[in-house]
Structure formats: structure tokens, C-alpha cells
C-alpha positions as CSV (number, residue, x, y, z in Angstrom):
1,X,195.4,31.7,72.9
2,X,192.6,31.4,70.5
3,X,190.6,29.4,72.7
4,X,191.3,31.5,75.8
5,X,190.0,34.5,73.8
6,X,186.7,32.8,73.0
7,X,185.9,31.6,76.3
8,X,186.5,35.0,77.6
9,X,184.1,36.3,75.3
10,X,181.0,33.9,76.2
11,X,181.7,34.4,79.5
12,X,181.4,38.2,79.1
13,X,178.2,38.0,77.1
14,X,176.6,35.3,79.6
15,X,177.4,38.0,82.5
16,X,175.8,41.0,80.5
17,X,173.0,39.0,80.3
18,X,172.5,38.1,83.5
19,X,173.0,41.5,84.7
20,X,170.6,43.5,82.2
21,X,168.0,41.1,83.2
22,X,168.3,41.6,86.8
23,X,167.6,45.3,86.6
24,X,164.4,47.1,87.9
25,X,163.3,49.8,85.3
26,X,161.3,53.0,87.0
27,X,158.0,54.2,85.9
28,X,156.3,57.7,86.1
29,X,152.5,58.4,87.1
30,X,150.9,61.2,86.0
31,X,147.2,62.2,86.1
32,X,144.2,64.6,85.8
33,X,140.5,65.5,86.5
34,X,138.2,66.5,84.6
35,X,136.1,68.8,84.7
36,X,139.0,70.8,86.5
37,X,138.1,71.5,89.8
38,X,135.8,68.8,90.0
39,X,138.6,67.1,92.3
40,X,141.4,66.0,93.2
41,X,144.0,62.6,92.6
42,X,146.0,61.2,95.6
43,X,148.7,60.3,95.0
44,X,148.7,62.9,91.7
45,X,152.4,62.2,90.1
46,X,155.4,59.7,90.8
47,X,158.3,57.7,89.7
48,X,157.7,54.1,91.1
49,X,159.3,50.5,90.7
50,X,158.2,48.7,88.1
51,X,155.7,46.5,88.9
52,X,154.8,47.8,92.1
53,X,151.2,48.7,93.2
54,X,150.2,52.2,93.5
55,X,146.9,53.0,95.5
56,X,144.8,56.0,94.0
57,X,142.6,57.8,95.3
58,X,139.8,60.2,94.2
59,X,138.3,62.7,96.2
60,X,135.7,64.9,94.9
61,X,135.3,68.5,95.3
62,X,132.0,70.4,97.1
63,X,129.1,69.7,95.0
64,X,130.3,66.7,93.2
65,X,130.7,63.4,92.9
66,X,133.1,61.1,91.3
67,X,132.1,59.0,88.3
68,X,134.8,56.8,87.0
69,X,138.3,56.2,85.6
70,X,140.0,56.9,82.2
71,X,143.2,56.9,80.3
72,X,145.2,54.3,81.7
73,X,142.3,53.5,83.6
74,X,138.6,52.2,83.5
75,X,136.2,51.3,85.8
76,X,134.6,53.6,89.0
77,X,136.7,51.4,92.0
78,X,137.5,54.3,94.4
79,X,140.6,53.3,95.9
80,X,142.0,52.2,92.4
81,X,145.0,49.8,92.5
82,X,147.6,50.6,89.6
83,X,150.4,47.7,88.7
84,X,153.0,50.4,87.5
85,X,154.6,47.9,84.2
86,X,154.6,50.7,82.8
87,X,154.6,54.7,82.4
88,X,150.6,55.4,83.4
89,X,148.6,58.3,82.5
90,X,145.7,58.3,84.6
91,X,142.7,60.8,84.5
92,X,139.7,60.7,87.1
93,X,136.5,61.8,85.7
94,X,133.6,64.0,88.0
95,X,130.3,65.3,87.6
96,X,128.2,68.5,89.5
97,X,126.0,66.7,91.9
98,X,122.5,67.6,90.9
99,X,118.7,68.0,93.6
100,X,115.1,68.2,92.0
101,X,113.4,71.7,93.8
102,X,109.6,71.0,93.4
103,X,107.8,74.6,93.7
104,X,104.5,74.2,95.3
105,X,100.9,77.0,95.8
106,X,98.6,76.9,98.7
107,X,95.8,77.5,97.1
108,X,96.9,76.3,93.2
109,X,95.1,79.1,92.0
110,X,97.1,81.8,94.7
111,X,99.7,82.8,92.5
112,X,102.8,81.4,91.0
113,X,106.6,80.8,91.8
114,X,109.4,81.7,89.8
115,X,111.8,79.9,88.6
116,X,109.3,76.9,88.2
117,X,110.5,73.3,89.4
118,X,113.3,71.2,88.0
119,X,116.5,69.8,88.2
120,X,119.1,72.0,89.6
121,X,123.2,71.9,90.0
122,X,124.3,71.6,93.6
123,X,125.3,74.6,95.0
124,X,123.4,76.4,92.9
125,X,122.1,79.6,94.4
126,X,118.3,80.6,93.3
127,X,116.3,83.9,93.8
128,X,112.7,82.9,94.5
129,X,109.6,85.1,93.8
130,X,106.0,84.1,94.7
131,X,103.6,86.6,92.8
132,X,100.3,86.8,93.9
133,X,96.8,86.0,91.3
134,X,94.5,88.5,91.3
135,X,92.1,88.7,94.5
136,X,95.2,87.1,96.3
137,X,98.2,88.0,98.4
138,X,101.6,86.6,99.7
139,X,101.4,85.3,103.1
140,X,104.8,83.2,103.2
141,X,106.8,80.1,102.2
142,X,106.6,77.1,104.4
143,X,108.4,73.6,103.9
144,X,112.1,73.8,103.0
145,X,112.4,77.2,103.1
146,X,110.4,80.0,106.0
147,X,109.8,83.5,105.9
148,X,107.2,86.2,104.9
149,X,109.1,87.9,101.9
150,X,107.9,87.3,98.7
151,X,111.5,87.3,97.7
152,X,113.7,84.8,99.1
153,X,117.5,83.4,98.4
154,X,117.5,79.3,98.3
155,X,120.8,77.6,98.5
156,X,120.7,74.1,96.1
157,X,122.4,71.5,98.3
158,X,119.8,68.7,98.7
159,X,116.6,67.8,97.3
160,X,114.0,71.0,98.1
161,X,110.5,71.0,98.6
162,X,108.7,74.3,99.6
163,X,105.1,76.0,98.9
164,X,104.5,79.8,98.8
165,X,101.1,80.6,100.4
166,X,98.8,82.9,99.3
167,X,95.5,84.1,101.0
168,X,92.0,84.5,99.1
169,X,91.2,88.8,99.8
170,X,88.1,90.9,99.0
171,X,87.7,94.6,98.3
172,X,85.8,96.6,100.9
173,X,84.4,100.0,99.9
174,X,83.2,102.9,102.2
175,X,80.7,105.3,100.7
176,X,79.0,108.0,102.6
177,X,75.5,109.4,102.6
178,X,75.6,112.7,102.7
179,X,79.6,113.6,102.9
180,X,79.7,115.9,106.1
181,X,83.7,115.1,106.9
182,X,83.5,111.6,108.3
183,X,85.8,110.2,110.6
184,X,86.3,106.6,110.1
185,X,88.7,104.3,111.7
186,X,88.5,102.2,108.8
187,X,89.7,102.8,104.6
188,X,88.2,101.1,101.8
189,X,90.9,98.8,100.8
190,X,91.7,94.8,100.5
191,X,90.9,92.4,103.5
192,X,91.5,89.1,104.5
193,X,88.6,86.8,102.9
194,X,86.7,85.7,106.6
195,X,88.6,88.6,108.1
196,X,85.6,90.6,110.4
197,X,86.6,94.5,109.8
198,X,85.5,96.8,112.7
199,X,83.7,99.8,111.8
200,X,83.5,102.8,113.8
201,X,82.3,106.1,112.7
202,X,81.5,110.1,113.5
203,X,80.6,112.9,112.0
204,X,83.1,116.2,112.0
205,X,80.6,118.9,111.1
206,X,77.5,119.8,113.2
207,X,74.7,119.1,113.4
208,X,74.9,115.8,111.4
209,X,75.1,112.4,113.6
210,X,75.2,109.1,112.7
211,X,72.0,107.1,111.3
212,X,72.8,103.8,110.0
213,X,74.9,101.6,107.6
214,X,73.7,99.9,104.5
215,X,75.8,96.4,103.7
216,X,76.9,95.3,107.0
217,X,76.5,92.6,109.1
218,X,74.8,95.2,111.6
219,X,73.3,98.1,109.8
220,X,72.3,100.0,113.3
221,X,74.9,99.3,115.6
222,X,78.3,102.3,115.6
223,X,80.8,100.4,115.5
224,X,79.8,97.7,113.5
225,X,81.1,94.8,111.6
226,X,81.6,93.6,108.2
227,X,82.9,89.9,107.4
228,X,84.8,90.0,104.4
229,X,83.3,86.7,102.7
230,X,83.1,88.5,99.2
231,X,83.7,91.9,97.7
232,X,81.6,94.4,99.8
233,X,80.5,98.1,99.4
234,X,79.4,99.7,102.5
235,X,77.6,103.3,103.0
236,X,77.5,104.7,106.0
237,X,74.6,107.2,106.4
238,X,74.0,110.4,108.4
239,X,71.0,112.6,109.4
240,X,70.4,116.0,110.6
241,X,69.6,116.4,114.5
242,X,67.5,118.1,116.6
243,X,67.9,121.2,118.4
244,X,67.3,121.7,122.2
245,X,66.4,124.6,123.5
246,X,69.1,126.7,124.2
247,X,70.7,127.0,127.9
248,X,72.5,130.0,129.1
249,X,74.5,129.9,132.4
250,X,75.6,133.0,134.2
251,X,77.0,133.9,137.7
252,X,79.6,136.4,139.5
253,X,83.1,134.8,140.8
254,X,85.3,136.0,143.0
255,X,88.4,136.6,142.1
256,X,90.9,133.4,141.3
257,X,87.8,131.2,142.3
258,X,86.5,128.1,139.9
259,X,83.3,126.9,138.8
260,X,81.3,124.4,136.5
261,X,78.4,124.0,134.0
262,X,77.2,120.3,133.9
263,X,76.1,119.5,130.2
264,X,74.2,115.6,130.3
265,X,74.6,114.0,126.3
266,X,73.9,111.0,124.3
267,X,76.1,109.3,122.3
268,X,77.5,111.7,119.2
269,X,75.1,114.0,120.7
270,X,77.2,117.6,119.3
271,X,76.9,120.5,121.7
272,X,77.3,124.0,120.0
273,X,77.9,126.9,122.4
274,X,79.2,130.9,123.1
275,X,81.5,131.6,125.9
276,X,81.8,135.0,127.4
277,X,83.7,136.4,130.4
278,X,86.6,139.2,130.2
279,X,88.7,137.6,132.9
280,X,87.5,133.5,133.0
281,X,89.3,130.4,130.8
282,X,86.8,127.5,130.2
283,X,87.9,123.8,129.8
284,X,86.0,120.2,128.6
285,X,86.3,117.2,130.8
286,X,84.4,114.4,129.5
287,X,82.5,111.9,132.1
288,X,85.6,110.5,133.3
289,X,87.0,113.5,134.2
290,X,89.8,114.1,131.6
291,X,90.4,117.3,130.1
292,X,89.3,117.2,125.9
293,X,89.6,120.4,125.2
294,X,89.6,124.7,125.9
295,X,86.8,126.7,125.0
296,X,87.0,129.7,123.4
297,X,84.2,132.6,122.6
298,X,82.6,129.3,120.0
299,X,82.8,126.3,120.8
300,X,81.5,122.9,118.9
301,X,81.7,119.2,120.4
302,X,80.9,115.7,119.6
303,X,79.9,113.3,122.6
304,X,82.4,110.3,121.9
305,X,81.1,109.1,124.8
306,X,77.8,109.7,126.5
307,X,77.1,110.9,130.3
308,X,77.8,114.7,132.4
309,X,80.1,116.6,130.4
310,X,81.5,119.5,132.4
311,X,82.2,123.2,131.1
312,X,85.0,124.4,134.0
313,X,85.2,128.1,134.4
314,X,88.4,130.4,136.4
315,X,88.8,133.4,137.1
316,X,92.2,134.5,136.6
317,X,91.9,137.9,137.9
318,X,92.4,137.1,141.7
319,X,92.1,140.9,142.5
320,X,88.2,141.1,141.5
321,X,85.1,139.4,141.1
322,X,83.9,138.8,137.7
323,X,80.7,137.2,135.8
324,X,80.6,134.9,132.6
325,X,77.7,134.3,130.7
326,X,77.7,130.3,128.7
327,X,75.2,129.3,125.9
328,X,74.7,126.2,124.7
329,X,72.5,123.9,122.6
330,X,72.5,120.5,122.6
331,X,71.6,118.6,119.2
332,X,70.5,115.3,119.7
333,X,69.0,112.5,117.9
């Protein structure tokens, strides 16, 4: 009986044995990224045979790049193979993606950019500003980036190279010799350097016309030019002018009838007259025939344009015949 027990016993053990070491223990997978959000881990968590292979894989977010393994991991093999022997911790390590920006002027001296080059984190979203040097302005940004706002947004997602352009300008100034009231198409201000500014000027108070300029690039013609190559101060000078001898103009209408008085000018000639007639309206056509202006008892004019100006007269009573009486002087050069 003795022996019976005994040989029941090692028979026992020698099957406990073989079953324990038959069994397949299971094994858990867990993981991370750093930074967060840097990433992701596929697969992320598990319970897997032991000693099976698990295939990891790490996919970086927008903007970054993965850099290597750690924890129960080393290495940067992206797919990573993991023999699961045993419980595996496993943490995948990423880095912001980072582009050089390289901030150019046209000319050097133009003005500056800000922020100034460098190294920059993708997806990084910059607010450029080109200011101007002295005697310069903004024209626009050309390379990576277009446009003519000195202020511009600039998305970071690759290497950027761009060049804010600035353009060399002078200071004209328009003096005037003496001051009768001037009209001049033109303001002192900034220009262009090489920029050719049109000059065009006429007196507004008779009898003054125009004489000459002093600093451009044609002191005797109206218009005129001035290239802007430099600072410039330009005077434009006016003289008194002659008197004609004064023309008077009378007749009878009949009534609702029409008339005109042809008056032959120069060039910013200025004609100074008196109008009378109880029942008659007077209008201006210039030499092309278009209507300037309606004369009352005074009138004043300046020839914009030279040739046969014509003073039309109308009765507006159509019941009677009626006389006017026109004066005029013509101050000339």
C-alpha cells in the first residue's frame, strides 16, 4: 500500500510539472508620447501572448517629427518590433519640426524687417513689419511671401525666404514768387527718386500771369517738369500784365433773339469786363465751343487755353427789343 501511495505521488508531481510548464503567460503593453500631442502610438495598449511580436507604430502629429524610442524601448526604427517576454512600457519621443526664415532689404540701407531672421517652430504664425529708413518708402515684399502692405501675416511651414523692398524718395518743394493764389496741379511732398513730376500752373487773381520757374528741368515752359534725382525746391514765378485798351460792344436785339462778342486771347491771357443789359443773360464758351461760365454785371477770366473766346448774349424778353452795352480788357503778356 505503501508503495502504491508513493508512486501515486511522483506521478502527480511529474504531471504538475508538465502541465505548469506548458502554459502561455499573457503580457500587457502600455505606452506614451511625449511631448503630449506630439503624436500618436499604434497599437497604444494590449494584452498579448507571451513571446509574440507586436508591430508599433509612430505617427507624428502636424508640425513634428518623430525622434526615437524609450522605456522599454531604444532606438528610432519606425515600425518598431516588440518580443512581448514580458509586461512592456513603451514611450515614443517627438520633437516641433523647425524652418530657418532669412529676412532680406532691397536696397540694405531701405529699411528694416521685424522680427529679424532665425530659426522658427513649424507652424508658427509671424506678423511681419518692414519699416522704411529715412528718405525711403515701402514698395512690397517679394520672394516667399507677395503683397504691398507693410504688414503682413507668414505662416512657418517650410524654409522662408522673402525681401521687403523699399524705394530711394526725394522731397520736392513749391515756393511762389509773389503769392497771388496759385493754382497748381502739383503739392510739395515726397517723390519717387527718377520719378519726372508734371508741373502745371495759373494764377487766380488778376492781372498776374505766369513768368517762369526757377529749379526745373525747363524753367520757361507751363507745364513743366522736374526729375526727382535729389531733394529739389522749386519757385514758380509770376509778373504783372499789360493792359489793352478797353473794348466796349453795344447793339439793339429784338426780342428772344441771340448774339455774340468774339474775344481773341493768349495763353493765361485774363480778360476783365462789365456787362449791362436789363433784359439779356451772357455766357463763356471757350474755342471749342463749351460753355465755362455765366457772366454777371463783373466778370474776370483766365485763358486756359488760347484762341476766340465767345461772350453769348439773349434776350429773354421776347415781347421787346432791348440793347446791352459789354466792356472788356484784355491783360496780356
Amino acid at each position: 500500500m505503501k508503495r502504491f501511495m508513493r508512486f501515486f505521488l511522483i506521478v502527480a508531481t511529474i504531471s504538475a510539472v508538465i502541465f505548469t510548464g506548458c502554459s502561455t503567460p499573457d503580457y500587457q503593453l502600455s505606452t506614451s508620447v511625449v511631448p503630449s500631442g506630439g503624436g500618436t502610438i499604434s497599437p497604444s495598449v494590449g494584452t498579448f501572448k507571451g513571446g509574440s511580436d507586436v508591430v508599433l507604430v509612430a505617427s507624428p502629429s502636424q508640425y513634428y517629427q518623430f525622434v526615437g524610442w524609450a522605456g522599454d524601448a531604444s532606438g528610432d526604427t519606425n515600425p518598431l518590433t516588440v518580443n512581448m517576454n514580458s509586461n512592456k512600457q513603451i514611450v515614443a519621443q517627438f520633437s516641433r519640426i523647425t524652418y530657418s526664415v532669412e529676412m532680406n532689404t532691397m536696397p540694405a540701407d531701405g529699411g528694416t524687417v521685424n522680427p529679424t531672421s532665425g530659426t522658427y517652430e513649424a507652424g508658427t504664425q509671424l506678423t511681419l513689419n518692414a519699416t522704411p529708413n529715412d528718405g525711403y518708402r515701402f514698395n512690397n515684399w517679394s520672394g516667399d511671401i507677395t503683397g504691398g502692405s507693410n504688414t503682413m501675416a507668414l505662416l512657418v511651414n517650410s524654409n522662408k525666404n522673402l525681401t521687403a523692398n523699399f524705394i530711394k524718395t526725394y522731397k520736392l518743394n513749391i515756393n511762389y514768387s509773389p503769392d497771388v493764389g496759385a493754382i497748381v496741379n502739383q503739392a510739395s511732398g515726397v517723390y519717387d527718386a527718377g520719378e519726372k513730376v508734371t508741373l502745371s500752373a495759373k494764377p487766380s487773381i488778376c492781372p498776374y500771369g505766369f513768368d517762369h520757374w526757377s529749379g526745373a528741368d525747363n524753367d520757361n515752359l507751363n507745364p513743366t517738369t522736374v526729375t526727382m534725382d535729389a531733394d529739389k525746391s522749386v519757385t514758380l514765378y509770376f509778373k504783372k500784365l499789360t493792359a489793352s485798351q478797353p473794348v466796349t460792344d453795344s447793339k439793339t436785339i429784338w426780342g428772344g433773339g441771340s448774339t455774340h462778342v468774339g474775344i481773341e486771347v493768349n495763353k493765361f491771357d485774363w480778360v476783365q469786363g462789365e456787362f449791362w443789359g436789363p433784359y439779356f443773360s451772357a455766357v463763356l464758351q471757350d474755342p471749342n465751343g463749351k460753355t465755362i461760365k455765366t457772366l454777371g454785371a463783373n466778370f474776370t477770366f483766365n485763358a486756359e487755353i488760347p484762341g476766340r473766346y465767345l461772350v453769348v448774349l439773349h434776350n429773354t424778353n421776347t415781347m421787346i427789343s432791348a440793347a446791352y452795352s459789354l466792356t472788356y480788357t484784355i491783360y496780356h503778356r
